[in-house]
N, C-alpha and C positions, 0 to 999 in steps of 0.2 A: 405502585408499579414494581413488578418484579425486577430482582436484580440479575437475573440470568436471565440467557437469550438460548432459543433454544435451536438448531438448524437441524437438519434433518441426520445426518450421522457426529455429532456432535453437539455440545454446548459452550457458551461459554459466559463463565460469572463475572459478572464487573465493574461489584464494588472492590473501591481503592483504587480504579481505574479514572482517572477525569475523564480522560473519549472515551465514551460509549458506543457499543453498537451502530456505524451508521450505515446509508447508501452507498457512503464514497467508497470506506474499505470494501462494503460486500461486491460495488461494480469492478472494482480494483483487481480482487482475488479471483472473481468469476474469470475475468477476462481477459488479465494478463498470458501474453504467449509464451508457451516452454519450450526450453530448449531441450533438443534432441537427448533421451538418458542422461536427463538432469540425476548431477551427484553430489553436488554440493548447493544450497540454495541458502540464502540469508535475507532477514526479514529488517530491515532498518527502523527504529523507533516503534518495536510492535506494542506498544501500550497493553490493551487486555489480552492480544495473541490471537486473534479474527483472521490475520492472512497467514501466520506459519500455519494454522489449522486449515485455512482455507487450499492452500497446498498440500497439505499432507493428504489432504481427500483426493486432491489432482492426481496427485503422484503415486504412484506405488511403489517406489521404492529412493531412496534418495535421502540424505539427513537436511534436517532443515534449521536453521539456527537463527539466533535472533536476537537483537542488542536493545536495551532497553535503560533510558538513564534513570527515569522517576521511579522510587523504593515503593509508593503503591503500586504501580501499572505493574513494575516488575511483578510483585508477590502475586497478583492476580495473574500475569501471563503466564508462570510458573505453574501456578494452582492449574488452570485450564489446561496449559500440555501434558501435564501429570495425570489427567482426569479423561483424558481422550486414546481414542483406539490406538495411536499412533505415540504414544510416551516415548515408546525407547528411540524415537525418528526425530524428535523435538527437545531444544536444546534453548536457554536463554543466558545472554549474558546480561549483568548488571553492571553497566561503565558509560561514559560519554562514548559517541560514535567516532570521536577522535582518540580517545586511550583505545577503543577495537580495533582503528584501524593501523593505528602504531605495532598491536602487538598483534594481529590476524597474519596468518600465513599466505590464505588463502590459495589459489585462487577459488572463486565463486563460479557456479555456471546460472545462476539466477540470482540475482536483487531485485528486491523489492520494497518500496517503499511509499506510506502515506506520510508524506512530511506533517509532525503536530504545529500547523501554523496555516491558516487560513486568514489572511488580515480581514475579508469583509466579514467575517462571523465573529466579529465582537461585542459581547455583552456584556464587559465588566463595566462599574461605571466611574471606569479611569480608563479609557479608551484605547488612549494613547501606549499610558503603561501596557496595558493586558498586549495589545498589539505589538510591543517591543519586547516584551517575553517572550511570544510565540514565537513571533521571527528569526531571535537570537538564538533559539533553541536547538533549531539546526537549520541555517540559511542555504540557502540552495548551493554556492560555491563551497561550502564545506561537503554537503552532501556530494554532489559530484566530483569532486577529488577524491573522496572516500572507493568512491562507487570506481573512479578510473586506475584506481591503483588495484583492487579487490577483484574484479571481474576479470574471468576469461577471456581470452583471445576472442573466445565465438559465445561467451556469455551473453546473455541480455539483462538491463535495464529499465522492469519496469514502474512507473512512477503514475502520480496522482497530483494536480495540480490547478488552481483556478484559472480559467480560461484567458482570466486578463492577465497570466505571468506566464501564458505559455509560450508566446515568442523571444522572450527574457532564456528563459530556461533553455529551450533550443539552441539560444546562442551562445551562452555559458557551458553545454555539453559540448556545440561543435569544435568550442577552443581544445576543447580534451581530448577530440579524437572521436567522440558520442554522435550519433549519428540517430533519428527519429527510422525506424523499420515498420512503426503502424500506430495510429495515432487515433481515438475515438472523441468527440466532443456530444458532452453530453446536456440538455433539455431537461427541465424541468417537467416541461408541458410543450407543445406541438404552439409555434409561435413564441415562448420566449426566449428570454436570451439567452443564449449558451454559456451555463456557469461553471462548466470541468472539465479537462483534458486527460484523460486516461493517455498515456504514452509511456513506448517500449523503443528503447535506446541498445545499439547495437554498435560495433566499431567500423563496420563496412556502411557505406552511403549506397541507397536504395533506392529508386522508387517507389514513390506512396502515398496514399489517395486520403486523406482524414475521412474517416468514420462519421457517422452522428446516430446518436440513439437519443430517442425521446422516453422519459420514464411514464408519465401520466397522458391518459386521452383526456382522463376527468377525476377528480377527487378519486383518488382510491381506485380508478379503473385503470389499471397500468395496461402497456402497448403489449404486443404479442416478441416483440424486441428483447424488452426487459425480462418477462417473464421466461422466455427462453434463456437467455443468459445466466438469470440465477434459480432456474429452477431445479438444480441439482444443490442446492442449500438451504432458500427457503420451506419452512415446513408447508406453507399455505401457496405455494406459488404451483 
């Protein structure tokens, strides 16, 4: 299998990266909302650099930046924003999200982030441990302090998370002041169970209706949903 992935005005390589290319960042990237003459945007934990790039195609114009603690992912996300149309708009740091947010000025008018930590996606086989890595790596009350000191006044918030920690999460934003503005859950297949909350956090409280997108009708036959959302990246969509 190759080690690049290829999108349609981009690539991106990624070995040295542990996350690979998946669904979640590409639904994530697709469909996170922007805020009006975004100028400042920041990418939390971008491992290979799949959503700074997935913005930089959103956007036309705006810097986009990006913290990254792991020395593989970093070298790979680097390599990829060096290698795409958009270099001199793309930017990484190499630090914990807590030394960025000590020494970040900010503000941000866009966050974004795939948190690396999914507890049901464990396959090491020390369960427990692999699970308590992920976790630790960036817990969601770290992430969101980061996120409520860093963001603009009328910034947004958007985030990627398993459907069973998404009323967790909600409730840890609303201590901050984070407020849920549009919220997608998403399907595997049409009938099971809803395994992802795609959610966009804002500081004003809102009314707002959850989403739902289904990715598959059948093996490989994806909805007209899906395909619509990411067919300004995938090359076969």
């Amino acid at each position: 299998m190759s080690d690049v992935f290829h999108f349609k005005q981009f690539q991106v390589a990624q070995q040295g990266a542990a996350m690979k290319v998946g669904t979640d960042s590409v639904l994530l990237g697709a469909w996170a909302p922007l805020p009006e003459s975004p100028g400042q945007l920041l990418d939390v934990g971008s491992g290979n650099g799949l959503l700074g790039l997935m913005l930089a195609q959103r956007c036309p114009s705006g810097d986009i930046e990006a913290v990254e603690v792991d020395p593989g992912a970093y070298v790979c996300c680097v390599e990829n924003f060096e290698a795409s149309p958009w270099a001199d708009r793309l930017f990484c740091y190499h630090c914990s999200w807590e030394e960025f947010v000590a020494e970040s000025a900010g503000p941000y008018d866009m966050i974004i982030s795939n948190p690396p930590f999914h507890p049901e996606q464990v396959s090491s086989h020390e369960p427990a441990r692999e699970r308590a890595r992920r976790e630790a790596s960036l817990p969601f009350n770290s992430l969101l302090e980061g996120v409520d000191r860093l963001l603009a006044e009328q910034g947004l918030f958007s985030v990627v998370v398993p459907f069973a920690s998404e009323a967790d999460f909600t409730k840890l934003a609303a201590a901050l002041g984070l407020y849920p503005q549009k919220v997608l859950r998403v399907r595997g297949r049409a009938g099971a169970p809803v395994k992802r909350s795609l959610m966009a956090f804002g500081r004003t409280q809102v009314r707002h209706t959850p989403g739902e997108l289904v990715i598959e009708e059948a093996r490989h036959r994806y909805t007209d949903d899906y395909k619509n959302l990411t067919r300004d990246f995938y090359l076969k969509m």
